[in-house]
N, C-alpha and C positions, 0 to 999 in steps of 0.2 A: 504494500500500500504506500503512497505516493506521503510525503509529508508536508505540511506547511508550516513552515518557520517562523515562530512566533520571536521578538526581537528590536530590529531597529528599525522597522518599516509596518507601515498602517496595512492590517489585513484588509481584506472587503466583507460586505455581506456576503455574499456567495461563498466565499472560504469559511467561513464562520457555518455555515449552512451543510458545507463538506464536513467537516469538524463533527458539526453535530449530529450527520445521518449517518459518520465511521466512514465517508466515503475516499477520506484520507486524514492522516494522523498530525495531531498536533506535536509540534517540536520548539523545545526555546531555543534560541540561536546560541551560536558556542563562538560566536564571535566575540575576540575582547574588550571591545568598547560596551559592550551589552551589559557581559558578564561581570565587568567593573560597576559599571551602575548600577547593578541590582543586588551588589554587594553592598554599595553604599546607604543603600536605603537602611536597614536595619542598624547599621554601626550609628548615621545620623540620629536614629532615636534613640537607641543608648545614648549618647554620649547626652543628649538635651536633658536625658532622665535624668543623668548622673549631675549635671547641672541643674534641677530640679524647675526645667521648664515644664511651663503648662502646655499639652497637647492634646487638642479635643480627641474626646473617644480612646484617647494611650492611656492618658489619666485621670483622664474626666469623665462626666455621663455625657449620653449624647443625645440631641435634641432638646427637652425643655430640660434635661438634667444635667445639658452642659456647667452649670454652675458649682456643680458637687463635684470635689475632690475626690481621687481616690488613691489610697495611701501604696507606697510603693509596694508591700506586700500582697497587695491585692493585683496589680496591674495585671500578670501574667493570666488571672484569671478572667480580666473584665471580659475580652472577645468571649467567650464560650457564653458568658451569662446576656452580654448585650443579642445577640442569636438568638439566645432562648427566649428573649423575652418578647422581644420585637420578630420573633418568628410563629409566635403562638398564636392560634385562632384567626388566621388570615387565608384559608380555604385548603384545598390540596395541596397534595407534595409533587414540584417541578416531576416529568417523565426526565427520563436519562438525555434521553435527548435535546429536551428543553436545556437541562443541567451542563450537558456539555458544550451548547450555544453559549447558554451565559459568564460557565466559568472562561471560557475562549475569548469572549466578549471584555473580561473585564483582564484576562492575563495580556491581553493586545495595549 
């Protein structure tokens, strides 16, 4: 199966559409301009933690709970619980398919 390179360049709808019907695979680029960037994402917010900046959603609530702190011990957990909560009671669960458009969609 044919792969589409996810990376330094904008996919399309149509690729995203291959993606998600398996009609070819997604792949992240192994170029190293890519691979440096997406390294630096995460050191970036360590390091803001470790400087105890405020970053919506890293250590704060999100939407109208933007104002509430959350103590560094807790960070690691907020993603899981921010999910659950704003995932609840909002109808069906995406089809695979659907899932693999949108993760596609948001890895691009």
């Amino acid at each position: 199966m044919e792969n589409i390179i996810i990376g330094n360049k904008t996919i399309t709808v149509e690729e995203i559409g291959e993606i998600a019907g398996k009609v070819k695979t997604p792949a992240l680029s192994s170029d190293p301009i890519f691979v440096e960037r997406i390294k630096k994402g995460p050191l970036l917010v360590e390091k803001l933690l470790k400087e105890r900046h405020v970053i919506y959603g890293v250590n704060t609530g999100v939407g109208e709970n933007c104002g509430a702190f959350v103590t560094p011990e807790l960070t690691a957990v907020l993603p899981s619980h921010v999910i659950r909560f704003h995932g609840c009671a909002l109808g069906r669960f995406f089809t695979e398919e659907e899932t693999r458009a949108i993760m596609t969609a948001r890895y691009n």
